[in-house]
VEXDREN-2710 file (C-alpha; in Angstrom, 1 decimal):
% VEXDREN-2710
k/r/px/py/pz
1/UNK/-91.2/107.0/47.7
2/UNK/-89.9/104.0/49.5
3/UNK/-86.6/104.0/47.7
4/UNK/-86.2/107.7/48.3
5/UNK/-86.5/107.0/52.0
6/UNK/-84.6/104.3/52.0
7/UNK/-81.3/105.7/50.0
8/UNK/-81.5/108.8/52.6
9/UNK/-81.0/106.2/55.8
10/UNK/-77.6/104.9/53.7
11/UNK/-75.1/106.7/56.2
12/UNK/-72.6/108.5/54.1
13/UNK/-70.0/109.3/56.4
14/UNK/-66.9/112.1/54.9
15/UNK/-64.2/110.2/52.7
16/UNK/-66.1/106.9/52.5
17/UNK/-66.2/105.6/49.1
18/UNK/-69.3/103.4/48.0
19/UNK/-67.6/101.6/44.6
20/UNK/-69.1/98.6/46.1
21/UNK/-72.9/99.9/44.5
22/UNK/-71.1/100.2/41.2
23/UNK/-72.1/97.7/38.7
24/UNK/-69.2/95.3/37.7
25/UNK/-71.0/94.9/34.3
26/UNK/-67.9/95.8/32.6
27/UNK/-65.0/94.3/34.4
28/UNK/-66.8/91.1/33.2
29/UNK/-67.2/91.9/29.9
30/UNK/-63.7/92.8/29.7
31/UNK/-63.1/89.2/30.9
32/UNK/-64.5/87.7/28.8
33/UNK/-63.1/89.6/25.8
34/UNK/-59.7/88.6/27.6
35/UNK/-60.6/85.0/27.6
36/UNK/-62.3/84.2/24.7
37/UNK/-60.5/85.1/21.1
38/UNK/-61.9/83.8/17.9
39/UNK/-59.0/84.7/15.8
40/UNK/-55.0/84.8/15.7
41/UNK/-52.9/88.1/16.0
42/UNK/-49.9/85.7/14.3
43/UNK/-48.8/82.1/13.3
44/UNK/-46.8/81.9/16.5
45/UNK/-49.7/82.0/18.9
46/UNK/-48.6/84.8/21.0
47/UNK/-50.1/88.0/21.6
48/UNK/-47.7/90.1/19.8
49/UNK/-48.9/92.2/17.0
50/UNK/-46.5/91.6/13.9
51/UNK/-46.5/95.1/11.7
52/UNK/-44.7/95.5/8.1
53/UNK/-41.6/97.3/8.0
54/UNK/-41.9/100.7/6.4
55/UNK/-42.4/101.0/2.5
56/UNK/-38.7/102.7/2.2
57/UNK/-36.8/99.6/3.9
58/UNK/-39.2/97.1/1.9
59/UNK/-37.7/98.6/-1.2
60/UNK/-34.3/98.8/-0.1
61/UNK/-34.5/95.1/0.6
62/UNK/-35.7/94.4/-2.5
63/UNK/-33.3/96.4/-4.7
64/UNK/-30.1/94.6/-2.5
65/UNK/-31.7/90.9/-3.3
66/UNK/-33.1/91.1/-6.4
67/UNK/-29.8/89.6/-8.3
68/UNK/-29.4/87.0/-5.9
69/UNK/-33.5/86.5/-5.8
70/UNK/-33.5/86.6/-10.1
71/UNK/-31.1/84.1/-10.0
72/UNK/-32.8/81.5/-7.7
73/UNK/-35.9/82.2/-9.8
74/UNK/-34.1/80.8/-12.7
75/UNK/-32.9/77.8/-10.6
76/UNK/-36.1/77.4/-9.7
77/UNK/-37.6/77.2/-13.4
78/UNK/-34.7/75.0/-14.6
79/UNK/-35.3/72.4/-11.7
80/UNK/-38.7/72.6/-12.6
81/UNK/-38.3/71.6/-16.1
82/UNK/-35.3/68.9/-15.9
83/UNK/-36.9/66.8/-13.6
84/UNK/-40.5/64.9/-14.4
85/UNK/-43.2/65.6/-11.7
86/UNK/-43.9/62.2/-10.1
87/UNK/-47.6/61.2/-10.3
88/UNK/-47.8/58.0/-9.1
89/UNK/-45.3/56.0/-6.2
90/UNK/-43.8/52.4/-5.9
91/UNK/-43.4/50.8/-3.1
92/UNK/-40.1/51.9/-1.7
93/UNK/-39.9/55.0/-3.6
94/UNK/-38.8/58.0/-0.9
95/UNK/-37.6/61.8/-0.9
96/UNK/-34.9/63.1/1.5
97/UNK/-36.3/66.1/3.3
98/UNK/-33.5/67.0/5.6
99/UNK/-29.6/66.2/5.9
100/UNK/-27.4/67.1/9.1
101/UNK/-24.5/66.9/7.6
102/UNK/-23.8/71.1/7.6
103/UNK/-23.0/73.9/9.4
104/UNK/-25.7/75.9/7.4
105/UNK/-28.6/73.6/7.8
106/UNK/-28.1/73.0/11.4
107/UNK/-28.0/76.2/12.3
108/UNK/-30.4/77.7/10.0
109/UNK/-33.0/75.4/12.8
110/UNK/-35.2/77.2/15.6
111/UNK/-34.4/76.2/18.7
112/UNK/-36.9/77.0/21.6
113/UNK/-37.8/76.1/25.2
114/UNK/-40.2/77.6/28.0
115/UNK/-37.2/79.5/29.5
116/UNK/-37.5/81.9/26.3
117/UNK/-41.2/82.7/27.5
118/UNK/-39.7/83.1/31.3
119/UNK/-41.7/80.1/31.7
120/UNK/-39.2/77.4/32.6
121/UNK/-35.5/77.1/33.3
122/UNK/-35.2/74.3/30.4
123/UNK/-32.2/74.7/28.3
124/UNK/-30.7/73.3/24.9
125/UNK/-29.2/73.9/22.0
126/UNK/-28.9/71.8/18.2
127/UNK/-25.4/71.6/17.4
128/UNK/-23.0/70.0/14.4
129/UNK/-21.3/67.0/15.4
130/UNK/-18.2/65.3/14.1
131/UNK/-20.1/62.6/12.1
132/UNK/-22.0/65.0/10.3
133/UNK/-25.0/64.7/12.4
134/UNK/-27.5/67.3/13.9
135/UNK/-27.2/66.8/18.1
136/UNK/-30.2/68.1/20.1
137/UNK/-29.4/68.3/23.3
138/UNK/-30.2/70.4/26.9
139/UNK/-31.5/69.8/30.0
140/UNK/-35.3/69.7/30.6
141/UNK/-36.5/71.3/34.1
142/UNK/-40.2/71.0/34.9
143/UNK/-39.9/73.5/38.1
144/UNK/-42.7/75.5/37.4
145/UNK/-42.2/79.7/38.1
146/UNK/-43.5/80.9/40.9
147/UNK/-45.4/83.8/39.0
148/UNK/-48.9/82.8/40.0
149/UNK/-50.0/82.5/35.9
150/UNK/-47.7/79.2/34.7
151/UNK/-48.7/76.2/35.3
152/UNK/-46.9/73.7/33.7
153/UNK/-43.3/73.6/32.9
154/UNK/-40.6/71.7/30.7
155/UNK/-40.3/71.6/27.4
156/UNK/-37.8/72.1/24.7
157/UNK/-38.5/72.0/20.9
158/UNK/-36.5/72.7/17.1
159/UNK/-38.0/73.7/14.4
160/UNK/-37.3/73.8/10.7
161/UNK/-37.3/77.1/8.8
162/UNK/-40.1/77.9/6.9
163/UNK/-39.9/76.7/3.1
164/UNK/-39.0/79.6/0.7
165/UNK/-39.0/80.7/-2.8
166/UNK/-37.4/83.4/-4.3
167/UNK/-38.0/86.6/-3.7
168/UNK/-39.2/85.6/-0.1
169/UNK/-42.4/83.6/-1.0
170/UNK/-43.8/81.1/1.3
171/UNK/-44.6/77.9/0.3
172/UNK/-44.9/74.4/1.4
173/UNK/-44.3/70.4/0.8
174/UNK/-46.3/68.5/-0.9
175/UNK/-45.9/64.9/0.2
176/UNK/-49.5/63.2/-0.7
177/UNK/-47.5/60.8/-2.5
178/UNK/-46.1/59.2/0.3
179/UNK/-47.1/57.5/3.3
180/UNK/-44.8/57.4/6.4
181/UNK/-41.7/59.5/7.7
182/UNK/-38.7/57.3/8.0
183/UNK/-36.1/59.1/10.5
184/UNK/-32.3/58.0/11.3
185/UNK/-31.5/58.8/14.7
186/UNK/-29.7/57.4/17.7
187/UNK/-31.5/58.7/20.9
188/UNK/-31.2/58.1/24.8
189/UNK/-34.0/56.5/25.5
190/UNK/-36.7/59.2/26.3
191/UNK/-39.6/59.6/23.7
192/UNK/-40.1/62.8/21.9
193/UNK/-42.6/64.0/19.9
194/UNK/-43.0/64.8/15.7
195/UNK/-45.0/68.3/15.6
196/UNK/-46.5/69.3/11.8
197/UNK/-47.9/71.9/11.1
198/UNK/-49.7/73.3/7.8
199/UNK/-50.0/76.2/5.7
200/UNK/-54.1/77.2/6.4
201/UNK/-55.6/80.2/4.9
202/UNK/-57.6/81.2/7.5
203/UNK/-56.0/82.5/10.8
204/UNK/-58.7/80.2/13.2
205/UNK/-56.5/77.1/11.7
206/UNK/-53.0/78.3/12.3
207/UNK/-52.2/76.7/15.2
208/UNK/-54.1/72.9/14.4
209/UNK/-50.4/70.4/14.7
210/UNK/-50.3/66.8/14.4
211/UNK/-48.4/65.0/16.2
212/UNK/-47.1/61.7/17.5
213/UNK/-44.7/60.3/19.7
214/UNK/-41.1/59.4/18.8
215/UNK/-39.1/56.5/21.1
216/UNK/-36.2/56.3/21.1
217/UNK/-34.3/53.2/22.1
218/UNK/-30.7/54.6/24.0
219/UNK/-27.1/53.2/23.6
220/UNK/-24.8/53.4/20.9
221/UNK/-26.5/51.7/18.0
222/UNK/-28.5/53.8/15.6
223/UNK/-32.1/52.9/14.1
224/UNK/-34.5/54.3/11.8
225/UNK/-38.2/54.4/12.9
226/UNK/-41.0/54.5/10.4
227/UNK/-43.8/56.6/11.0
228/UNK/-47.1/56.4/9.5
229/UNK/-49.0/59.6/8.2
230/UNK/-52.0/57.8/9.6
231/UNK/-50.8/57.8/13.0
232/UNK/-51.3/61.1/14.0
233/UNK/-53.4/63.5/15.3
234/UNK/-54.7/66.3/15.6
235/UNK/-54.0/68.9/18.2
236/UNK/-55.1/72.3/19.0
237/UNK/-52.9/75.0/21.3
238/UNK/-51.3/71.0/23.1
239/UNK/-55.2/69.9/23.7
240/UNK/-55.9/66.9/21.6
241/UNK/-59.2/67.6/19.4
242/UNK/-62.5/65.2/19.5
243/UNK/-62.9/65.6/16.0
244/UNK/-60.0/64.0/14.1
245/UNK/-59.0/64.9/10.7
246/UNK/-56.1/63.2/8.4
247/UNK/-53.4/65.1/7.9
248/UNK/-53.7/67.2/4.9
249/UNK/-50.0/65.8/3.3
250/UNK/-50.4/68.5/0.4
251/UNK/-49.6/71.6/2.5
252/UNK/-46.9/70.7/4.7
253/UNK/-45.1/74.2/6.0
254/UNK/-43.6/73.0/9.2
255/UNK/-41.7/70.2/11.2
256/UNK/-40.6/69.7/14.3
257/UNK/-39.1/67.5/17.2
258/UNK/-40.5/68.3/20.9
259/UNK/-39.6/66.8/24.3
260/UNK/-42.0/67.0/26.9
261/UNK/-42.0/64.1/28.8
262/UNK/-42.2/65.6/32.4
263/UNK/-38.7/64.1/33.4
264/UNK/-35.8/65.9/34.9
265/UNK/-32.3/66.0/33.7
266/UNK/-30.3/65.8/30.5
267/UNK/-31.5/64.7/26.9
268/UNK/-29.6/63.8/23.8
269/UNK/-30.9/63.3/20.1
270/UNK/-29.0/62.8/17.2
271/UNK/-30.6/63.2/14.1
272/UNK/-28.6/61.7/10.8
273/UNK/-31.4/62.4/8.0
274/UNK/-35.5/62.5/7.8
275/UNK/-37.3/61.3/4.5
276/UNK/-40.7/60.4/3.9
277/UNK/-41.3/57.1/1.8
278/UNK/-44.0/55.3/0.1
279/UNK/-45.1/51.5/1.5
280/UNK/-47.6/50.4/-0.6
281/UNK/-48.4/47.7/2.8
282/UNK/-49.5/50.9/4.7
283/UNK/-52.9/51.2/3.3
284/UNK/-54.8/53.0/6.5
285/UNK/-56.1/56.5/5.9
286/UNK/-56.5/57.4/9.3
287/UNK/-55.6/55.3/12.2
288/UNK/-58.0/56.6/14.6
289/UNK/-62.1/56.0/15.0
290/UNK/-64.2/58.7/13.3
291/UNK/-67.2/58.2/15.3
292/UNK/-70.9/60.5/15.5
293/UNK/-71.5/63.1/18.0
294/UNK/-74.9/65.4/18.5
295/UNK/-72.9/68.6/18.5
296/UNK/-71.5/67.9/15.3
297/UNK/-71.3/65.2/12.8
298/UNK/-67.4/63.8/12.1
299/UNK/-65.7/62.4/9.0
300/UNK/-66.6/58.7/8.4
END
C-alpha cells in the first residue's frame, strides 16, 4: 500500500519522459558481449565477416586453373621424390626461405601500416632496387587521430604471402630442423621487429605471434644477424603473454618484419635474403624462465 501511495506522489508532468526508472540491465549486457569475444571472425583479427564466393564462381575458378593447378601438382610430386627428406642437420646446414632479387617476389609482399585502418598517417612501401634487393621503406608518424577510439599510433609492417599448394591449398614450413634465422640486410640504424605466426586449428589461437627485435646497425656496410628460435616470444593481439611457449618450428605459415619504435621520420631496410640454419652451439630450447603460477601451472 505504501508503494501504491508513494508512485501516485511521483509528479508526472505532460511530455516528461521517465527512461531514467528503466533498467539499464541490457545496455550492459550488450557491453559486455561487445568487450569480451572468445573466438575469431578471421585470421586477420578484424571484425569483418569473410563469406565464400558463390558455388557458380568457385567452379569457374576451378575449371580456368585446373591445367595450370595439374601441372604444379606434378611439380610438386616430382620435387618430392628427387630430393631425400632431410632427417637429421649438421652444424652449418641452412635453407634459403626468401630471395629479393625479383620483381615477382617483392611484390607478391603485403605491405601494411595504421594509415590503412585510418589509424595513423604512417606510410611505406617495399620496392625492387638496383642490386637485386627488397627496400622497405616509408615514413613512420606516431600522431595519434583525433577520433576519441585510437590510442596509439605508428607502425608499418610487410608480410609474406601465405605458402600455397596447388589447387589453392594452405600449408606451411616446417623448420624443426633448424635453430636460428640468419637475415642479410643493411639497415639505418632503428630496430624492427621479426613477427611469426603459425597455422593453429583452432580460431582462439590465430592471432598468438612471436616475435623479437631486429637492430640494425646504419651506414653503408651490410651484415647478417643470427637469430635464435629460442629467443622469442610469445605475444597475443601486441600484449606479451605470462605463460611462454617455444615456438612450434613445425607449422610456420607466416613472417614478417614490423617497425614500431615510437620515433618520427623516415626508415629504410634492405633486405638481400632470409634463411634459417642449423648451429649445433645453440642448444637452448627456450630462452626465457618457465616459472609456476596458482592460476595455472606453466611448462618446465
Amino acid at each position: 500500500m505504501a508503494s501504491g501511495n508513494l508512485c501516485r506522489k511521483l509528479p508526472l508532468s505532460a511530455g516528461r519522459s521517465l527512461t531514467f526508472l528503466k533498467p539499464k540491465h541490457k545496455i550492459l549486457h550488450e557491453q559486455r558481449a561487445t568487450a569480451f569475444s572468445l573466438w575469431e571472425n578471421n585470421k586477420k583479427g578484424t571484425d569483418e565477416i569473410i563469406s565464400k564466393p558463390p558455388l557458380v564462381h568457385r567452379i569457374n575458378q576451378f575449371v580456368k586453373t585446373f591445367v595450370p593447378e595439374t601441372k604444379k601438382y606434378i611439380e610438386e610430386k616430382k620435387l618430392g621424390l628427387s630430393t631425400g627428406v632431410m632427417l637429421e642437420a649438421e652444424h652449418g646446414n641452412y635453407q634459403v626461405v626468401f630471395r629479393f632479387d625479383t620483381q615477382e617476389i617483392v611484390s607478391s609482399w603485403i605491405v601494411s601500416t595504421d594509415k590503412d585502418n585510418n589509424q595513423g598517417q604512417s606510410t611505406a612501401d617495399f620496392v625492387l632496387t638496383q642490386n637485386r634487393t627488397g627496400l622497405f621503406r616509408g615514413n613512420l608518424c606516431t600522431e595519434v587521430p583525433k577520433d576519441g577510439k585510437t590510442k596509439y599510433a605508428g607502425f608499418a609492417n610487410i608480410t609474406c604471402p601465405p605458402p600455397m599448394k596447388s589447387y589453392s591449398r594452405e600449408t606451411h614450413w616446417d623448420w624443426s630442423l633448424f635453430n636460428c634465422f640468419l637475415v642479410k640486410l643493411r639497415g639505418d640504424g632503428r630496430h624492427y621487429n621479426i613477427i611469426l605466426g603459425c597455422d593453429f586449428e583452432y580460431d582462439i589461437m590465430w592471432l598468438n605471434r612471436w616475435s623479437y627485435p631486429l637492430f640494425t646497425h646504419g651506414g653503408p656496410y651490410w651484415q647478417v644477424a643470427k637469430i635464435p628460435f629460442s629467443k622469442f616470444y610469445l605475444s597475443y593481439r601486441g600484449r606479451i603473454q605470462d605463460k611462454q611457449e617455444p615456438v612450434p618450428m613445425n607449422i610456420i605459415n607466416s613472417f614478417g618484419i614490423t617497425l614500431a619504435d615510437k620515433v618520427d621520420g623516415p626508415f629504410c631496410l634492405e633486405i638481400d635474403s632470409v634463411a634459417v640454419m642449423y648451429d649445433i652451439n645453440l642448444s637452448a630450447k627456450f630462452a626465457y624462465e618457465l616459472y609456476h603460477d596458482r592460476h595455472y601451472l606453466t611448462q618446465t
